[in-house]
KEPA-816484 format. One record per residue: residue in three letters; z, y, x of N, C-alpha, C, CB in turn. Coordinates in steps of 0.2 Angstrom, whole numbers, plus 5000, padded with zeros to 4 digits. Atoms other than C-alpha are relative to their C-alpha. Glycine has a CB too. Example, Ala and Ser with C-alpha at 12.3 -4.5 7.8 and 13.67 -1.06 7.14 Angstrom:
(rec "ALA", (5000, 4994, 5004), (5039, 4978, 5062), (5000, 5006, 5004), (5006, 5000, 4995));
(rec "SER", (4999, 4994, 4996), (5036, 4995, 5068), (5003, 5005, 4996), (4993, 5002, 5002));
% end
This chain:
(rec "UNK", (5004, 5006, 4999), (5164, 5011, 4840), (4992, 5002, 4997), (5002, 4994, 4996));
(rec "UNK", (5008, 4998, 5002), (5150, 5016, 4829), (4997, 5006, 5003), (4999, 5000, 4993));
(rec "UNK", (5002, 4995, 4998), (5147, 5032, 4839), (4996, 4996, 5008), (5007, 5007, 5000));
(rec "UNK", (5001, 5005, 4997), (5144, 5019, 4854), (4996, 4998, 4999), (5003, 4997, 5001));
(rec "UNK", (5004, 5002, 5001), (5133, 5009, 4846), (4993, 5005, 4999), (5003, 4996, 4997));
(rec "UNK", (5004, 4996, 5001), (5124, 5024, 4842), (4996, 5003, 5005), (5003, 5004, 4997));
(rec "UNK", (5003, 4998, 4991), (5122, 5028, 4862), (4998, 4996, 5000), (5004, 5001, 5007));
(rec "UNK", (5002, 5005, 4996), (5118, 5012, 4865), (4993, 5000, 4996), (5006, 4993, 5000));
(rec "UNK", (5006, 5000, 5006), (5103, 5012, 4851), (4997, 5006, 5004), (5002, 5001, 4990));
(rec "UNK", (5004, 4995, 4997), (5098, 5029, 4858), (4996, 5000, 5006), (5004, 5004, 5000));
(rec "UNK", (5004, 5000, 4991), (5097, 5026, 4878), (4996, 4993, 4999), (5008, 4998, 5009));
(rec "UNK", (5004, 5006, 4998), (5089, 5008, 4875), (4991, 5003, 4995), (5006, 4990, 4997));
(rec "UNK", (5007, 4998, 5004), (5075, 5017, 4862), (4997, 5005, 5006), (5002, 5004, 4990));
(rec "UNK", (5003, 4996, 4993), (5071, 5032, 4878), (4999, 4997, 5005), (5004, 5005, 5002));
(rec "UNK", (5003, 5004, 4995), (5072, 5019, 4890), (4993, 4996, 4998), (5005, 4996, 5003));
(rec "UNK", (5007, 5003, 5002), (5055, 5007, 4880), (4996, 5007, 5000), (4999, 4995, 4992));
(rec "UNK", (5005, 4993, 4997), (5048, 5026, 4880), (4999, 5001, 5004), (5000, 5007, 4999));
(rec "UNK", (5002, 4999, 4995), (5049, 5027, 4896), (4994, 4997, 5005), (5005, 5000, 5003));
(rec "UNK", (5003, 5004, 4999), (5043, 5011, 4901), (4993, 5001, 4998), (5003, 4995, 4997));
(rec "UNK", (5006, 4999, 4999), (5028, 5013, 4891), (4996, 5007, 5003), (4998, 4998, 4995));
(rec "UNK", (5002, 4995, 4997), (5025, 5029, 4897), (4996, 4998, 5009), (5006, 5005, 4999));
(rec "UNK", (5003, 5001, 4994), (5021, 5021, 4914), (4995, 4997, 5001), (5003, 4996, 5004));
(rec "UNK", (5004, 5004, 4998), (5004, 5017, 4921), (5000, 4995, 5002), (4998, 5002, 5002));
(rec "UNK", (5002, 5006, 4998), (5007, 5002, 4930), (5001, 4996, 4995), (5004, 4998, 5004));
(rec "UNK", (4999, 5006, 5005), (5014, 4992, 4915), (4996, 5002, 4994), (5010, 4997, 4998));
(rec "UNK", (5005, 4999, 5005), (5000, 5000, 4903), (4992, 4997, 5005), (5001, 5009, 4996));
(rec "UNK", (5008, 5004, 4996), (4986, 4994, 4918), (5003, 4992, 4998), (4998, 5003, 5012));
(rec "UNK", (4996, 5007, 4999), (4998, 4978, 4918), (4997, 4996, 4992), (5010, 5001, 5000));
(rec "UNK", (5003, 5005, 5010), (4992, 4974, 4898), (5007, 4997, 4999), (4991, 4992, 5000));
(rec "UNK", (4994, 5002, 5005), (5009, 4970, 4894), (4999, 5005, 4994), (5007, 5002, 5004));
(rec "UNK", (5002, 4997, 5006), (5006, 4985, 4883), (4995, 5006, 5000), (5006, 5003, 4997));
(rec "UNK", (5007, 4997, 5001), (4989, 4992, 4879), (5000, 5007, 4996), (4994, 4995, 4996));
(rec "UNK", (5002, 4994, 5004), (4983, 5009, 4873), (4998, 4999, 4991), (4993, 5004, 5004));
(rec "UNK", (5004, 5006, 5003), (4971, 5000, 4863), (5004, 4995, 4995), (4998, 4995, 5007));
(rec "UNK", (4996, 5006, 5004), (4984, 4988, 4853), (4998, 5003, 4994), (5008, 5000, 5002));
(rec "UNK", (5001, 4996, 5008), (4978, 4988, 4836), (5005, 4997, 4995), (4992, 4999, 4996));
(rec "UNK", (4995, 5002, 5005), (4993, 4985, 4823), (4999, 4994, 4996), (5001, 5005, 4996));
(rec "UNK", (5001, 5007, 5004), (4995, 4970, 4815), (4997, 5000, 4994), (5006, 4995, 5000));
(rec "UNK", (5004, 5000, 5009), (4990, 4976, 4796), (4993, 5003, 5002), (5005, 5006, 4993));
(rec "UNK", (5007, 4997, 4998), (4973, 4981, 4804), (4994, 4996, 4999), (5000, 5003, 5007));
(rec "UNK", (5004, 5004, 5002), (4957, 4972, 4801), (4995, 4999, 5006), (4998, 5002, 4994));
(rec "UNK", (5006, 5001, 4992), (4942, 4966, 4814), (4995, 5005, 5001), (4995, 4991, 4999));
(rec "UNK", (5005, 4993, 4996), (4932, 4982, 4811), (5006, 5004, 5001), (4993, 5005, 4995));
(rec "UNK", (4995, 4992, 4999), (4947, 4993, 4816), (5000, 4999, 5009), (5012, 5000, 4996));
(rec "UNK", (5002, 5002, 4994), (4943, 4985, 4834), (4992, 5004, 5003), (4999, 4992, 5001));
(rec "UNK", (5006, 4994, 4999), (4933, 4999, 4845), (4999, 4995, 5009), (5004, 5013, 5001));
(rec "UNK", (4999, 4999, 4994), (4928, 4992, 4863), (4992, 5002, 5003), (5004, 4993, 5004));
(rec "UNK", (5006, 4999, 4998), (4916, 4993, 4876), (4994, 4997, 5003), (5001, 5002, 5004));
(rec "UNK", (5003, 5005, 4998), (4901, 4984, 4881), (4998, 5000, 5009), (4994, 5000, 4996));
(rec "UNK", (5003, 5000, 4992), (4892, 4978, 4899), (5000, 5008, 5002), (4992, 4997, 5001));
(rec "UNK", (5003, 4994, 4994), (4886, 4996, 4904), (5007, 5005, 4996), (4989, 5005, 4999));
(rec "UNK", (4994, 4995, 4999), (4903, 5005, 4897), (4998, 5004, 4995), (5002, 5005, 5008));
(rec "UNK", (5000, 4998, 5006), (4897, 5010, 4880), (5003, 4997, 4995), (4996, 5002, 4998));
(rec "UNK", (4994, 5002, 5005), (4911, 5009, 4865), (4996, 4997, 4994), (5006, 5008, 4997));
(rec "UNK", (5001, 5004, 5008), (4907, 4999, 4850), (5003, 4999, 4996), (4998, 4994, 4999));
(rec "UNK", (4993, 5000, 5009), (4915, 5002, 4833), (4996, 4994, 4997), (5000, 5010, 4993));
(rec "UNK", (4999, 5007, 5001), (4916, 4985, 4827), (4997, 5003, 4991), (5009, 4996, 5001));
(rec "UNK", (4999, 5001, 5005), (4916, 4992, 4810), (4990, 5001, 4998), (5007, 5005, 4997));
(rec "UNK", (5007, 5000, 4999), (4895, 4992, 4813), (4996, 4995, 4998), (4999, 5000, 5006));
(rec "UNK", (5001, 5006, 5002), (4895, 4974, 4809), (5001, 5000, 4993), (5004, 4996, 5003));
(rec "UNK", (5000, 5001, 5005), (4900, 4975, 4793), (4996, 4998, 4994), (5000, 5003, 5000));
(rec "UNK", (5007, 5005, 5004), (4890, 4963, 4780), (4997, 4996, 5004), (4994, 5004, 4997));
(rec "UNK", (5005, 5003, 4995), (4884, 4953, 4794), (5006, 4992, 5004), (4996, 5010, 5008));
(rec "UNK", (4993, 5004, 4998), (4893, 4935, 4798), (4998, 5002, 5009), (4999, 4988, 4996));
(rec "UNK", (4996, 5000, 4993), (4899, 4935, 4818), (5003, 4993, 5003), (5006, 5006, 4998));
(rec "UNK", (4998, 5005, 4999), (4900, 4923, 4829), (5001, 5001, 5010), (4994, 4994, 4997));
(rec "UNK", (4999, 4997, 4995), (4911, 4927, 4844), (5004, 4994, 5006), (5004, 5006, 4997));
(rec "UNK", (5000, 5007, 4995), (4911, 4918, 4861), (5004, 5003, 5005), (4992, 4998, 5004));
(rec "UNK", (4999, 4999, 4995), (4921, 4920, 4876), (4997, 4995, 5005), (5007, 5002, 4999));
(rec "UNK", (5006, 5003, 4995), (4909, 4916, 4890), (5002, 4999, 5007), (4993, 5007, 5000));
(rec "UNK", (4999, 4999, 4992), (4909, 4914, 4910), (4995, 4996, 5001), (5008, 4997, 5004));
(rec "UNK", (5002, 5001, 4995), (4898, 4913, 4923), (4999, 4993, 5003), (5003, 5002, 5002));
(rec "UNK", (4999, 5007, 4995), (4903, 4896, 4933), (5003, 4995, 4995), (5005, 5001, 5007));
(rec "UNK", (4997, 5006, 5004), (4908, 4885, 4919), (4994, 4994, 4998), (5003, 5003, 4992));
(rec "UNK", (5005, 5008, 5002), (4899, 4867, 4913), (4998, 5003, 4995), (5004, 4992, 4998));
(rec "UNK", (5006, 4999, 5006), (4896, 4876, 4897), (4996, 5006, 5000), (5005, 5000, 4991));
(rec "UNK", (5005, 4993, 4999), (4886, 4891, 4903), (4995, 4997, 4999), (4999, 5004, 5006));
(rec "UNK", (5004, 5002, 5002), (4873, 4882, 4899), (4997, 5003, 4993), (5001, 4993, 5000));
(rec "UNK", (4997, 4999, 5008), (4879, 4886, 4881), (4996, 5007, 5000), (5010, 5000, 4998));
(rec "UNK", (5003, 4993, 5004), (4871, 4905, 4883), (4993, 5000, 5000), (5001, 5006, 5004));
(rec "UNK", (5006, 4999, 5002), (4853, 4899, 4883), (4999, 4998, 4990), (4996, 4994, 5004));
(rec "UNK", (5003, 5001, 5008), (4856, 4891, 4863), (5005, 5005, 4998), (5002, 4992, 4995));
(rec "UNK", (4998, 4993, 5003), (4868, 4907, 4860), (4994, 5005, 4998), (5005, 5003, 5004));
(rec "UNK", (5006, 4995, 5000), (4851, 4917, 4862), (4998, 4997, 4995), (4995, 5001, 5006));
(rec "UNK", (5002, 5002, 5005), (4842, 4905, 4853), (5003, 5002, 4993), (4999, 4994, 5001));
(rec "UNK", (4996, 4997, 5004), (4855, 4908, 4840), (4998, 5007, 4997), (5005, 5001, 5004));
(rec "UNK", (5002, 4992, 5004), (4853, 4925, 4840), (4994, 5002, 4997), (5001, 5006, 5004));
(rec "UNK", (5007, 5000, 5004), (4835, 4924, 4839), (4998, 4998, 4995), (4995, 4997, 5003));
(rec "UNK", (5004, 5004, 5007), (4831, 4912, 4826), (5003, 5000, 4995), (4999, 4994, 5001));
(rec "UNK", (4997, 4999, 5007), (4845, 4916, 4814), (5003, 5009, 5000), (5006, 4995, 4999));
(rec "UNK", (4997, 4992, 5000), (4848, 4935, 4818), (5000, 5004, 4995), (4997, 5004, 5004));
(rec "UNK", (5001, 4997, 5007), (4846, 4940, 4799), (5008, 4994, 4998), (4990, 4999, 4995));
(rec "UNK", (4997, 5002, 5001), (4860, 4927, 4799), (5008, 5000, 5003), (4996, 4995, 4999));
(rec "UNK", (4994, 4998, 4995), (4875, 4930, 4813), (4996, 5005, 5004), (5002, 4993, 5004));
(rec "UNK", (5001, 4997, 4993), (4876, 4940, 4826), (5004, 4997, 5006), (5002, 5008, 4999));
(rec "UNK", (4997, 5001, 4995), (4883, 4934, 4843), (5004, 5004, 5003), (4997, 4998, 5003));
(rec "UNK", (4998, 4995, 4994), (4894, 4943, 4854), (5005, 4996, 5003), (5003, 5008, 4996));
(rec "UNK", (4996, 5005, 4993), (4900, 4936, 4869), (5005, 5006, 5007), (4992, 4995, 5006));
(rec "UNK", (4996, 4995, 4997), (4915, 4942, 4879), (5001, 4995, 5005), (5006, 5003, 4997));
(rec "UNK", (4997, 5004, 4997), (4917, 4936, 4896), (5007, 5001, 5002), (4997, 4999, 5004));
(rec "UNK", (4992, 5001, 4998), (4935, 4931, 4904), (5000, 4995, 5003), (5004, 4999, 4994));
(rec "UNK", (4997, 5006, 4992), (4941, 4923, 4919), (5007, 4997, 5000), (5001, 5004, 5008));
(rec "UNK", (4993, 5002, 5003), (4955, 4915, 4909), (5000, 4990, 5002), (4999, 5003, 4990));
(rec "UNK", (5000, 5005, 4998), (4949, 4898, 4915), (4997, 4998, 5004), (4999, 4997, 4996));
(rec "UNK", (5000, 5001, 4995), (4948, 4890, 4931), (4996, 5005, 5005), (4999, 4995, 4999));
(rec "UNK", (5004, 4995, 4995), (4943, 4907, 4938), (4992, 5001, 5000), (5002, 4998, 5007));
(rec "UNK", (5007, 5001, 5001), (4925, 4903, 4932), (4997, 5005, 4997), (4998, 4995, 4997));
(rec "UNK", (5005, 4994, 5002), (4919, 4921, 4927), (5004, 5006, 5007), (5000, 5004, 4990));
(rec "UNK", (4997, 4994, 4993), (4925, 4931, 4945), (4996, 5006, 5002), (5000, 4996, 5008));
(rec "UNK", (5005, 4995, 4999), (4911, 4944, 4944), (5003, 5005, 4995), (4992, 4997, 4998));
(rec "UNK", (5000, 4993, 5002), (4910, 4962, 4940), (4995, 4999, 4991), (4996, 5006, 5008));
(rec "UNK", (5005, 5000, 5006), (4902, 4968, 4923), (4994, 5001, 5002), (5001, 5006, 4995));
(rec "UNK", (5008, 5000, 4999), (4887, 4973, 4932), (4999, 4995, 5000), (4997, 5002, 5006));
(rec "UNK", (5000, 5007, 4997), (4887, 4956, 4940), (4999, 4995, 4994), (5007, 4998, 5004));
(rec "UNK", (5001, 5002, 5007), (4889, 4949, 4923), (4993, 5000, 4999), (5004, 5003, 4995));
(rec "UNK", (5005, 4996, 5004), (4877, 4958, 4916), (4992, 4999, 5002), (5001, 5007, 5000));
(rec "UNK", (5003, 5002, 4997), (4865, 4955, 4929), (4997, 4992, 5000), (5001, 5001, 5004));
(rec "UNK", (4999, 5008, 4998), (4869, 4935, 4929), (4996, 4998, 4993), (5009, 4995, 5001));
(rec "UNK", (5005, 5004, 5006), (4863, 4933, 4909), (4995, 5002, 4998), (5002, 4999, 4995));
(rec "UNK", (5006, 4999, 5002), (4849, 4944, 4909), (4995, 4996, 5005), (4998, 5008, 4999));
(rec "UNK", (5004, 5003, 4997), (4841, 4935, 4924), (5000, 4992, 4999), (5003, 5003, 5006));
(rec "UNK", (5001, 5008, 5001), (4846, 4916, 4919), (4999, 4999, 4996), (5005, 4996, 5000));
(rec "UNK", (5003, 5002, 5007), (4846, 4916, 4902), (4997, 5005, 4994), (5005, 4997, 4997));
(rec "UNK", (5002, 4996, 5006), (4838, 4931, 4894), (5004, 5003, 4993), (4996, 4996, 4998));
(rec "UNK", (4995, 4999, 5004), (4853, 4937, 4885), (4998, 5008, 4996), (5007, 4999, 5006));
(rec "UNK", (4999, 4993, 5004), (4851, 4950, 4873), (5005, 5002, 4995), (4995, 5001, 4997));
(rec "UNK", (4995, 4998, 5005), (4864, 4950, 4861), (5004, 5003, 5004), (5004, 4996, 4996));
(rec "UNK", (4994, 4994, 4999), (4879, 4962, 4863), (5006, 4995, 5007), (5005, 5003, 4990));
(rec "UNK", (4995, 5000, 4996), (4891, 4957, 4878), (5002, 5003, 5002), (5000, 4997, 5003));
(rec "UNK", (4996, 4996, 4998), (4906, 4965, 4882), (5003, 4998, 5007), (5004, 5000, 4995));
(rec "UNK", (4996, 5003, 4991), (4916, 4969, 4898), (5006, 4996, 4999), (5003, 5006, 5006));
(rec "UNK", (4996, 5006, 4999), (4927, 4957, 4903), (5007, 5001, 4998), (4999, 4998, 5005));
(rec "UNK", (4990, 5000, 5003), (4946, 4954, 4895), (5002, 4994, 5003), (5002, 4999, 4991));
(rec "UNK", (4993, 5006, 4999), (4959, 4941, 4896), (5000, 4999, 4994), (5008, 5002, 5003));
(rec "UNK", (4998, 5002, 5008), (4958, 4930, 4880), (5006, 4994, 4998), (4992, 4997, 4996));
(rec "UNK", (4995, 5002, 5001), (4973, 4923, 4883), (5006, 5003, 5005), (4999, 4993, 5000));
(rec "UNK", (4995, 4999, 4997), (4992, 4923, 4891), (5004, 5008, 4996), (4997, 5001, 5007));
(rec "UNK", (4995, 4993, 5000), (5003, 4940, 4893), (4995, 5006, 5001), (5006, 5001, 5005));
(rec "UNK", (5005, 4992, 5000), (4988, 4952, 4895), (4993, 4999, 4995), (4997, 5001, 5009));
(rec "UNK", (5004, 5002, 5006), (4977, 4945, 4879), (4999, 5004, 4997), (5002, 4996, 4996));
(rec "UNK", (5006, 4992, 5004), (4964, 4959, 4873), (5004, 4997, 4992), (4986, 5000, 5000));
(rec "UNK", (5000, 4998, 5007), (4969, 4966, 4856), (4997, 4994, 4996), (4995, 5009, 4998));
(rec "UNK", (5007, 5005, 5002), (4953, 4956, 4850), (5003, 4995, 4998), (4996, 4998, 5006));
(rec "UNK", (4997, 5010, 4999), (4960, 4939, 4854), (5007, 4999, 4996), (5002, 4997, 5011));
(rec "UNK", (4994, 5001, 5003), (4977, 4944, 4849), (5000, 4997, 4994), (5003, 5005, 4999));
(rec "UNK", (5000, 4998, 5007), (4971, 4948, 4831), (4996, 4990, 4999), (4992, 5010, 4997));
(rec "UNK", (5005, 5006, 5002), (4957, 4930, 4831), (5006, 4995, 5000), (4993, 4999, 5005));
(rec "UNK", (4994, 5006, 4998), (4973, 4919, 4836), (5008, 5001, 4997), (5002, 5000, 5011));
(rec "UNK", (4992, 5001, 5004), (4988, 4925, 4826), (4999, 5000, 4993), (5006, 5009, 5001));
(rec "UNK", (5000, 4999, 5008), (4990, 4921, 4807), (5003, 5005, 4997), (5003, 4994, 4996));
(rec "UNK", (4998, 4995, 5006), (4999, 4935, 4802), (4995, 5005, 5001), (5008, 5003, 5002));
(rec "UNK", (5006, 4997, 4999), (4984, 4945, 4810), (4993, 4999, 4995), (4999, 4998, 5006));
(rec "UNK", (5005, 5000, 5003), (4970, 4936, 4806), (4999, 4995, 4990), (4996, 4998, 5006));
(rec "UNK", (5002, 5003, 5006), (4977, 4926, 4789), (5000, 4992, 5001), (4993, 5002, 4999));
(rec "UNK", (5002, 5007, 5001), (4974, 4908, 4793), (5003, 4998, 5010), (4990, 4998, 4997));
(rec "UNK", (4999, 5004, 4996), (4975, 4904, 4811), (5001, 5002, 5007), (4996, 4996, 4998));
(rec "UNK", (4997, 4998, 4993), (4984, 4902, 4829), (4996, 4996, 5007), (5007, 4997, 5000));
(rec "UNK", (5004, 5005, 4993), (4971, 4893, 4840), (4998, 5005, 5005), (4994, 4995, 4998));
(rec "UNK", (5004, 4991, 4994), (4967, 4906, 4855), (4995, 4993, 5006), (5010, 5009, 5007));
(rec "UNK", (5005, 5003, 4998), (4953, 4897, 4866), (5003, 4996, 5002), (4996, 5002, 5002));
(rec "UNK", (4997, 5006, 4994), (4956, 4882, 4876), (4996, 5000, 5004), (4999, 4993, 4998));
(rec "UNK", (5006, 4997, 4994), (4941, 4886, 4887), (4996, 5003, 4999), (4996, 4995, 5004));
(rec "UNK", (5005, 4995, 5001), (4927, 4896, 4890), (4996, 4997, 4995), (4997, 5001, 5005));
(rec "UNK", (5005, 5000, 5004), (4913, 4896, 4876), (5003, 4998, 4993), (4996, 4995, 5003));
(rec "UNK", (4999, 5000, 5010), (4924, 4893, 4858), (4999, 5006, 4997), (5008, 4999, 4998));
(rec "UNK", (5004, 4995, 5007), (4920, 4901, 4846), (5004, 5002, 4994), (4993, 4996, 4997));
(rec "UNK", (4994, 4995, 5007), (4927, 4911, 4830), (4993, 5001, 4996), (5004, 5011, 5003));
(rec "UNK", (5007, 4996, 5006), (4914, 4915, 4815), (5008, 5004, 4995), (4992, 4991, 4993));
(rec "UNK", (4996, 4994, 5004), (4919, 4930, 4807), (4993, 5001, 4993), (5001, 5009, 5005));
(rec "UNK", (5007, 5003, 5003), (4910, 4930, 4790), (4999, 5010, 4998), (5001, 4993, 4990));
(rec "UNK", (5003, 4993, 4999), (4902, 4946, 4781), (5006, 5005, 4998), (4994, 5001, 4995));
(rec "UNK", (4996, 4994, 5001), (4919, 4954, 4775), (5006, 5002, 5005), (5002, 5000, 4993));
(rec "UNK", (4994, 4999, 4996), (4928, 4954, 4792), (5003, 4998, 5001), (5003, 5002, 5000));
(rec "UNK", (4996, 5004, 5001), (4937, 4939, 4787), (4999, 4995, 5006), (5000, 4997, 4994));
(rec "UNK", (5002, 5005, 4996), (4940, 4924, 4801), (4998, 4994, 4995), (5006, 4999, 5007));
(rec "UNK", (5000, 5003, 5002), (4932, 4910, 4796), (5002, 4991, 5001), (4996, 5002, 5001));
(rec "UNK", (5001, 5007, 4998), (4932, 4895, 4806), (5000, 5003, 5009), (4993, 4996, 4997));
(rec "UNK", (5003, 4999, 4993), (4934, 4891, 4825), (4998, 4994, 5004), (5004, 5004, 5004));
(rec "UNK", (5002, 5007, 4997), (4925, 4879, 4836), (5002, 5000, 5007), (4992, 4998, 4999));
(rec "UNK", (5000, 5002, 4993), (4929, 4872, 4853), (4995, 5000, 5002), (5004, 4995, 5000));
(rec "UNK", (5006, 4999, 4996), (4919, 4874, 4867), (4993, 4995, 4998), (5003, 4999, 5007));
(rec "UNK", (5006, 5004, 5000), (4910, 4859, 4865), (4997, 4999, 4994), (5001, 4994, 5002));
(rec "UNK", (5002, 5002, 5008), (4904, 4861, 4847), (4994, 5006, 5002), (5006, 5002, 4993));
(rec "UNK", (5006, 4998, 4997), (4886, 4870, 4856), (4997, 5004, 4995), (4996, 4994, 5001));
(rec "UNK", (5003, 4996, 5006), (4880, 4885, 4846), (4993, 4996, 4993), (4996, 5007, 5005));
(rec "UNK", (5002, 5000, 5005), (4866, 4877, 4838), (5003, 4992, 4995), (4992, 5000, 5001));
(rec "UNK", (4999, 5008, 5003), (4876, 4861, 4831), (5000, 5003, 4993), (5009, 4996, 5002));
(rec "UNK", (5001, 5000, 5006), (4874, 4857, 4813), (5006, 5005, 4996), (5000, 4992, 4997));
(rec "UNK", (4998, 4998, 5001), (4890, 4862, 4810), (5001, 5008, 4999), (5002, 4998, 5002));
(rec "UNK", (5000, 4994, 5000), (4889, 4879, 4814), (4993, 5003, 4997), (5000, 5002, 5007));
(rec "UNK", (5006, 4996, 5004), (4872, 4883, 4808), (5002, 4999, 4991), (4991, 4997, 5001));
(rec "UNK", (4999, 5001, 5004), (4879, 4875, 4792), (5004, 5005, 4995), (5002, 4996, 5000));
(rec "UNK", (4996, 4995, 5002), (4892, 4887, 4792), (4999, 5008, 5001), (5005, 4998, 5004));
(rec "UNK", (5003, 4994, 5002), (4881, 4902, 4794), (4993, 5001, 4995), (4998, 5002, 5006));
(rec "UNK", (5004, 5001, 5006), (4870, 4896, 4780), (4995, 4999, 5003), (4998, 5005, 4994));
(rec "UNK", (5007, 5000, 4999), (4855, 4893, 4791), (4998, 4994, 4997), (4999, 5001, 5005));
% end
């Protein structure tokens, strides 16, 4: 019996090697290259931005972080003219960084160019935005994993509800706090909460 169970432990551990060994279900984001381990911290996150250069998170360091997932065709796109402002007026105080994701009602359907194109031409976008993920479901970037699981990030399970919530990360990497879309980059709250 226990030589059995021993098979049975053995073929079902070479068969999940196999599995992930396959490109479709590692393009699939069931399971990512990329997956950073759960005792890992928010600078151990490397990705890439609009034009396809990698950003080691760990860059940020001493600096609070205030992280958006963004789209295109939403009511609160509006929301990336006071994210700029944001970054402008308190930029010694947060840093923005906005990821889009067509995680809600299909309202970011564009390419990174296309992105990239849409917020320097509407709203003058200069802070750092990244190409586009999935910040929710069964294909939820690393990222989002870590900002929405307490055993990850410490405190808390809220993964967005729509486009434009927000996450402040303060200066040692830690999550802070997170607001719902409609809590508008420059609300009291938030600047309160980045000491401005």
């Amino acid at each position: 019996m226990k030589k059995l169970v021993f098979l049975l432990a053995l073929v079902t551990l070479f068969s999940c090697q196999r599995t992930l060994e396959r490109p479709e279900v590692l393009q699939a984001g069931f399971f990512t290259p990329t997956s950073i381990p759960m005792e890992s911290t928010f600078y151990d996150f490397k990705m890439k931005d609009l034009d396809g250069k990698e950003i080691d998170f760990s860059q940020y360091k001493g600096k609070k972080l205030l992280i958006v997932n963004v789209a295109s065709k939403c009511g609160y796109t509006p929301q990336y003219a006071a994210l700029q402002e944001l970054n402008e007026k308190y930029g010694d105080k947060v840093q923005v960084l906005g990821f889009p994701a067509n995680n809600f009602g299909g309202q970011e359907p564009g390419s990174n160019e296309e992105i990239k194109s849409f917020c320097s031409e509407n709203y003058g976008v200069t802070f750092p935005v990244f190409e586009k993920i999935s910040v929710k479901g069964f294909d939820k970037h690393p990222l989002y994993r870590w900002l929405s699981d307490e055993k990850m990030n410490g405190w808390n399970n809220q993964e967005p509800t729509w486009n434009f919530c927000k996450y402040l990360i303060d200066e040692k990497g830690e999550l802070l706090k997170f607001f719902p879309s409609a809590v508008t980059p420059l609300d009291e709250e938030i600047l309160t909460a980045i000491g401005a």
